[in-house]
Backbone bond lengths (Angstrom), bond angles and torsions (degrees), N, CA, C in turn:
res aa  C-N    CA-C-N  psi(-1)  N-CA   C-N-CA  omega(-1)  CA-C   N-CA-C  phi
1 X - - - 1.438 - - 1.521 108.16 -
2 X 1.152 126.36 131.98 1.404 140.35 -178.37 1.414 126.09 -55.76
3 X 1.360 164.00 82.33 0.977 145.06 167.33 1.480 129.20 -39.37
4 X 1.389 113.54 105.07 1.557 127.64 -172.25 1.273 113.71 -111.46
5 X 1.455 131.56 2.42 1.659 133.99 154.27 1.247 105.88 -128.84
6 X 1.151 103.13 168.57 1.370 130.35 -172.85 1.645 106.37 -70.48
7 X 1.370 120.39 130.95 1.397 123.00 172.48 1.101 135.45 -88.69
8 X 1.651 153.58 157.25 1.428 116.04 -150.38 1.701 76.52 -138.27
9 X 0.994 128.05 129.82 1.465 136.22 -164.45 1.937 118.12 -82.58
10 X 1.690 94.43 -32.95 1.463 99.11 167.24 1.194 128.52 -85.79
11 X 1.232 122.93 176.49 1.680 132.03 171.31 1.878 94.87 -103.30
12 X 1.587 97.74 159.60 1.429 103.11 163.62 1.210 119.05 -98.60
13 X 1.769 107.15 132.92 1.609 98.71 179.39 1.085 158.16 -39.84
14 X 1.670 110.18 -8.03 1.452 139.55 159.90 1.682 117.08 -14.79
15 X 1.300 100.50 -58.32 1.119 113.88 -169.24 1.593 112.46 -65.10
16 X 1.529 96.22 -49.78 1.937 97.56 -169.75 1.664 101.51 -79.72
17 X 1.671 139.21 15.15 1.350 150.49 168.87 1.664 84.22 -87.40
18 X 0.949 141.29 -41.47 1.862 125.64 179.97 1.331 123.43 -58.54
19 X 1.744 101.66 -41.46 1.726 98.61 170.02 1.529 108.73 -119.50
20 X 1.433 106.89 133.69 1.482 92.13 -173.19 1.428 108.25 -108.41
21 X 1.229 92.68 73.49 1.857 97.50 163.22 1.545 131.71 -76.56
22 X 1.364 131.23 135.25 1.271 144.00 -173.48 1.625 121.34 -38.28
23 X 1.598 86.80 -49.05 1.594 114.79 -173.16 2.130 100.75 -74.44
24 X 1.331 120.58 -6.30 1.392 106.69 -149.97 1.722 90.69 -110.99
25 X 1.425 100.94 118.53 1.720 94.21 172.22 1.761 125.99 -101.48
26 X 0.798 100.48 163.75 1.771 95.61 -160.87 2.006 87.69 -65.51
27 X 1.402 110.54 156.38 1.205 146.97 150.71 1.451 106.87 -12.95
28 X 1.426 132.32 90.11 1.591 92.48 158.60 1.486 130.89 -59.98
29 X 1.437 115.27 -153.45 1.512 110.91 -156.64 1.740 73.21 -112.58
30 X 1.934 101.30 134.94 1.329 128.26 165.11 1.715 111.06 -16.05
31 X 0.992 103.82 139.97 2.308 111.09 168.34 1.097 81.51 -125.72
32 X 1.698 104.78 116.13 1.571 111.01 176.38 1.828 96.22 -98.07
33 X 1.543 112.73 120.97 1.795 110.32 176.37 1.623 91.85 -90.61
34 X 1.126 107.60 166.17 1.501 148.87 154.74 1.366 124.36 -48.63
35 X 1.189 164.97 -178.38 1.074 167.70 63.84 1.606 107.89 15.75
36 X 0.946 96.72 -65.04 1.913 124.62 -154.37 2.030 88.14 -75.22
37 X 1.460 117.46 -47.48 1.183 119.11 -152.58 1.765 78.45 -64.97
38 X 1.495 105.57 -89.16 1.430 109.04 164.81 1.403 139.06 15.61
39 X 1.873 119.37 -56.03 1.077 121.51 177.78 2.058 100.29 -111.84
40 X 1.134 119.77 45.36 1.199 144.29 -164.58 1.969 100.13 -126.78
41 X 1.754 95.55 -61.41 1.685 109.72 -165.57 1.730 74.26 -77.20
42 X 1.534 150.91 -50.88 1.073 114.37 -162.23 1.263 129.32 -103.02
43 X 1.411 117.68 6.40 1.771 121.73 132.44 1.637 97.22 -34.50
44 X 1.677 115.43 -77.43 1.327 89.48 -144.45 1.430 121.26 -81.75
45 X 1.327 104.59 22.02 1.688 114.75 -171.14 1.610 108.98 -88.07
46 X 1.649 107.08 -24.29 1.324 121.57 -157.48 2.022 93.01 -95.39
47 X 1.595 97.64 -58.95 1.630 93.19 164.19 1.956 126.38 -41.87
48 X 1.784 100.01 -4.90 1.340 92.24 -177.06 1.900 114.59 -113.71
49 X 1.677 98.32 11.64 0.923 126.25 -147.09 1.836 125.09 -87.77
50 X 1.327 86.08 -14.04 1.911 118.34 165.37 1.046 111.68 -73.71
51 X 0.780 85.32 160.24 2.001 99.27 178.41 1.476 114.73 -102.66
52 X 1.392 127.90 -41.59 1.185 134.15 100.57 1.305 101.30 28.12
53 X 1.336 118.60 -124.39 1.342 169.52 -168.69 1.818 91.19 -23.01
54 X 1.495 97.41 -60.08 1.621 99.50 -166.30 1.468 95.20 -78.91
55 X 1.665 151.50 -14.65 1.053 123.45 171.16 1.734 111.57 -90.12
56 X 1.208 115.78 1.71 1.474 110.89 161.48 1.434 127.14 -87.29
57 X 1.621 120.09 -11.70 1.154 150.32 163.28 1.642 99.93 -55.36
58 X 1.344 116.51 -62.02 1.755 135.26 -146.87 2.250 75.65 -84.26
59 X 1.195 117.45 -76.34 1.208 112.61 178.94 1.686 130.84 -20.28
60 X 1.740 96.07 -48.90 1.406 104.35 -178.16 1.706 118.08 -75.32
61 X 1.525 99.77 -31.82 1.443 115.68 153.77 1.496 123.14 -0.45
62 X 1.794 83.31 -80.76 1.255 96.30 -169.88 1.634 114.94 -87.78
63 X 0.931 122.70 -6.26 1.481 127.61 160.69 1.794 124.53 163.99
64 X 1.079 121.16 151.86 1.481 138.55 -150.94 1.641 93.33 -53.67
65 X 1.306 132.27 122.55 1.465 137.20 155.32 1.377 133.45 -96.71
66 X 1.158 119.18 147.78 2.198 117.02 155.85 1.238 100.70 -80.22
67 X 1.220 97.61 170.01 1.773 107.07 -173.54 1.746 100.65 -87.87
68 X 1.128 116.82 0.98 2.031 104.10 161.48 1.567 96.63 -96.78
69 X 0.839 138.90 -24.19 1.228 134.00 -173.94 2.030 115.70 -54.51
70 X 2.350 86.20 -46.77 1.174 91.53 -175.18 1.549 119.49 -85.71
71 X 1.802 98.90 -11.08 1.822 108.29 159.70 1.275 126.62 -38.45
72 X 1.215 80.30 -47.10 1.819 111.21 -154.16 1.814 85.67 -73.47
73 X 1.351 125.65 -64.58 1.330 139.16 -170.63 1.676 107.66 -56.74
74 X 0.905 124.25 -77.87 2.028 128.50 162.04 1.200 122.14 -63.56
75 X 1.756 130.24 15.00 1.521 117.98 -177.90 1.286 117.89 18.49
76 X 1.729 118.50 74.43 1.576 124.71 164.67 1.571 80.89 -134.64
77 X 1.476 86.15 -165.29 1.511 113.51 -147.84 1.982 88.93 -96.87
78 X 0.996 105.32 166.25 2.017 116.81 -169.28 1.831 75.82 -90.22
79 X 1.092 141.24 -125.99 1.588 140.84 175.60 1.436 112.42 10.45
80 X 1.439 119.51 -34.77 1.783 104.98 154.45 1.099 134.77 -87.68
81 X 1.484 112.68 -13.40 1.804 122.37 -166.05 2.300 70.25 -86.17
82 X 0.949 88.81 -84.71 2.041 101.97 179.60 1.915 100.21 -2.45
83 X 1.479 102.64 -58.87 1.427 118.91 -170.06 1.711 109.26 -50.32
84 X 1.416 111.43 -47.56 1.390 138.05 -159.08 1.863 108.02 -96.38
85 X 1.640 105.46 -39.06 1.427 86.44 143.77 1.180 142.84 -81.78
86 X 1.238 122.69 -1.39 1.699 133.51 175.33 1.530 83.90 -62.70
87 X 1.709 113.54 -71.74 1.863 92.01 -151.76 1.336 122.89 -77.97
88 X 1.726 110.20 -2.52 1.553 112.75 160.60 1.752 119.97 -58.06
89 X 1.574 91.82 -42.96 1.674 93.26 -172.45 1.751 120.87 -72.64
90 X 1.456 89.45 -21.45 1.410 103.38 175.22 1.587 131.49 -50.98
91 X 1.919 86.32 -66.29 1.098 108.45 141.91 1.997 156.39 -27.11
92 X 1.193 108.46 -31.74 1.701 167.12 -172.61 1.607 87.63 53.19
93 X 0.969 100.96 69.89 1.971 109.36 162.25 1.521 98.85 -90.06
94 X 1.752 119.74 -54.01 1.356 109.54 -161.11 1.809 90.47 -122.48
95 X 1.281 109.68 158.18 1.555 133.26 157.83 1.673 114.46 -108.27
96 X 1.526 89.46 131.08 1.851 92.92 153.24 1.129 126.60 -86.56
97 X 1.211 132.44 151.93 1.892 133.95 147.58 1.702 82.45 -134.60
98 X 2.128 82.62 126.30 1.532 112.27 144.89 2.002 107.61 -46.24
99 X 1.073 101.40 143.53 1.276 111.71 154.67 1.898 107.77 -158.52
100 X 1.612 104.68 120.31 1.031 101.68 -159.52 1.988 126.34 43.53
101 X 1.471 107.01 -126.12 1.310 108.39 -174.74 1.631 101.84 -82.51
102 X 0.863 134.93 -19.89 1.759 147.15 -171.73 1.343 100.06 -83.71
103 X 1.137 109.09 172.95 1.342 141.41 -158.14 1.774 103.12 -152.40
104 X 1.315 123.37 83.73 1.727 116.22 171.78 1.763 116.81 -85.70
105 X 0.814 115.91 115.25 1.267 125.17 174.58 1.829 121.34 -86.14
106 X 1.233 122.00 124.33 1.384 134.97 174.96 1.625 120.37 -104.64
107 X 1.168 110.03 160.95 1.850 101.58 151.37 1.525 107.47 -78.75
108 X 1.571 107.71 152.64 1.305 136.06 158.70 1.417 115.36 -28.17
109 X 1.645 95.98 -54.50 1.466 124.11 -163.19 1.207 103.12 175.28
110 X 1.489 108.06 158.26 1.602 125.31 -162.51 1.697 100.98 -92.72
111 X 1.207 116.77 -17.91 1.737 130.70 163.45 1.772 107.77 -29.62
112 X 1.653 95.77 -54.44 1.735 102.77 -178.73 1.275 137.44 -63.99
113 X 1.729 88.10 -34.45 1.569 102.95 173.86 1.522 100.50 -83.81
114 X 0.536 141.92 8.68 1.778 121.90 -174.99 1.995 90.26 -106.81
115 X 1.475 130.01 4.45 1.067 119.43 162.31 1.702 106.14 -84.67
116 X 1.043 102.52 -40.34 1.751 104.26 176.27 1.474 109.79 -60.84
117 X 1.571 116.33 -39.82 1.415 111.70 -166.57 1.359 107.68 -70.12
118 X 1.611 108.58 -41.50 1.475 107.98 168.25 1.635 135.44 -54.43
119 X 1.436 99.43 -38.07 1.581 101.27 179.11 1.450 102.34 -92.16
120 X 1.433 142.95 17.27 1.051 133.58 148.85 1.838 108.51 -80.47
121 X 1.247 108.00 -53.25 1.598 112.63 -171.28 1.709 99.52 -67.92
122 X 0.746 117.20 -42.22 1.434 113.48 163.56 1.724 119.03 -32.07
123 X 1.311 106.15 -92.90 1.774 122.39 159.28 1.435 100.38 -17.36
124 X 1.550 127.15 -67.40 1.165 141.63 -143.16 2.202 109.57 -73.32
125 X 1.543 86.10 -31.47 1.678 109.11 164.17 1.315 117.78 -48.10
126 X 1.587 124.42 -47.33 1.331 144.70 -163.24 1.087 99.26 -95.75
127 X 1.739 132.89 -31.28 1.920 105.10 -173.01 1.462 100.76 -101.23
């Protein structure tokens, strides 16, 4: 089913006025998203959504690569790492700069990876 209004991301404080615990802070005030914002965060949720994808994320992390570098680093194929940066860059998870005959690829920003770092430590809680 489509989202055709705007969604309002908080609860009203109503609820945490029933128990009055120390630790419980009132509600902030609603972040109303978009439609557009919405199917925007899940483009880029789905571009993060490989497995693939999230160990070239954790790679770039730690510093700017070429795509043999990241061969060499994930033992896959040069035409899949290639494949998997197309929908990162698309996405704007990763950037190129030419250098000479290469192509080095970075994150955007470290903002993106800390969704991977999280849903790894997350997962990683439970086994």
């Amino acid at each position: 089913m489509p989202i055709t209004e705007p969604i309002a991301e908080s609860v009203s404080g109503a609820e945490h006025d029933e128990h009055p615990c120390p630790d419980v802070r009132p509600a902030p005030a609603p972040v109303v998203r978009t439609p557009a914002t919405l199917a925007a965060a899940g483009d880029l949720l789905r571009a993060l959504a490989a497995p693939v994808r999230i160990a070239i994320v954790l790679q770039l992390l730690e510093s700017s690569r070429c795509v043999h570098d990241l061969v060499d680093a994930l033992q896959v194929t040069q035409p899949l790492i290639s494949q998997h940066l197309r929908v990162l860059k698309s996405a704007g998870v990763v950037e190129g700069t030419r250098q000479g005959r290469e192509v080095v690829y970075s994150l955007v920003d470290d903002h993106l990876a800390h969704i991977v770092v999280d849903a790894l430590a997350h997962v990683e809680e439970d086994a």
